[in-house]
Residue, then its C-alpha position, 0 to 999 in steps of 0.5 A: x043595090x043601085x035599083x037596077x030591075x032584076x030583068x034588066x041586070x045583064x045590061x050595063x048601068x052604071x049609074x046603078x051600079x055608083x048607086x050599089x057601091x054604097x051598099x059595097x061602101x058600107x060592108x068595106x067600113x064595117x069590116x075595115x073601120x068598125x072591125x079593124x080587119x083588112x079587106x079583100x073584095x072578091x067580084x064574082x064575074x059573070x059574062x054578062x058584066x061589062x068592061x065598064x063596070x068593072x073598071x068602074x068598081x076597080x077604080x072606086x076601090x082603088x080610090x079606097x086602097x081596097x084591093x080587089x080581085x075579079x073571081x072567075x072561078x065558074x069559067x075558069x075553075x079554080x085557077x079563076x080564084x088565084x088571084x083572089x087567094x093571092x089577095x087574101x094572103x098578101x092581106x093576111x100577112x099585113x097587120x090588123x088593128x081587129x076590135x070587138x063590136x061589144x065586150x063579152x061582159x056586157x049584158x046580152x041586150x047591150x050586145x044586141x043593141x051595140x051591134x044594131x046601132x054600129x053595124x047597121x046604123x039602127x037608131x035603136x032596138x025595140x024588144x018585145x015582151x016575148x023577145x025580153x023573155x027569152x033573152x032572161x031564159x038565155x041569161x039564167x040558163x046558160x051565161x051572159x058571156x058569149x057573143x050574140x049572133x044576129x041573122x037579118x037580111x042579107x039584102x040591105x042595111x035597112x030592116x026592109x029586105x025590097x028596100x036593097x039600096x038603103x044603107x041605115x037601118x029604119x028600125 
């Protein structure tokens, strides 16, 4: 997410990688500030990953007070993942302040439009005629009352999945 080229990957940059913690940035705000969950954030490490890198991402969780633990499950097995399990329990056993993005009894397009503007930072939603449709086919057959899910690019924030170190939605 920092604009590393994928051929370059397994050599250290970490003005990349300041760059990709933006991205990190946003997940941890979504889950902890829009969600009120507590956050664990695992690192999957690879041999490849350098001291630096990772002591550059530890501090700048720490500086968040976002534990983090560095996975090594592919080395290690699952002893690699005992710290990372340790982790989410300690923060499991923490109070939350958890909060919905929308309420149920919205309409399904308020549903929609609640979770692109505060998850992703979408100015607004566009629907087509087609999508508009579907949506009232949904409404009259089934309920209003259930949560929406909404799938797009793992990638980035952006609607552009090339476009990996955007954290707002250009939609």
């Amino acid at each position: 997410h920092g604009g590393q080229e994928k051929n370059n990957i397994t050599e250290e940059n970490l003005e990349c990688l300041k760059e990709g913690i933006k991205n990190l940035n946003r997940h941890i705000e979504n889950i902890k500030d829009k969600f009120g969950l507590n956050v664990v954030v695992a690192v999957n490490k690879f041999s490849t990953d350098s001291k630096n890198e990772l002591i550059l991402l530890k501090n700048e969780l720490k500086n968040k007070s976002i534990p983090m633990s560095i996975v090594e499950n592919y080395e290690k097995g699952s002893l690699g993942t005992i710290d990372l399990a340790n982790k989410v329990l300690n923060e499991c056993e923490k109070k939350n302040n958890f909060k919905y993005i929308y309420d149920l009894n919205d309409s399904v397009i308020e549903k929609i439009n609640k979770v692109a503007t505060k998850i992703y930072g979408a100015k607004e939603v566009e629907y087509s005629k087609e999508a508009i449709e579907k949506i009232g086919k949904i409404t009259n057959e089934i309920s209003e009352n259930y949560p929406v899910c909404i799938a797009k690019t793992q990638y980035s924030f952006s609607d552009d999945d090339k476009n990996l170190n955007q954290t707002v939605c250009t939609y």
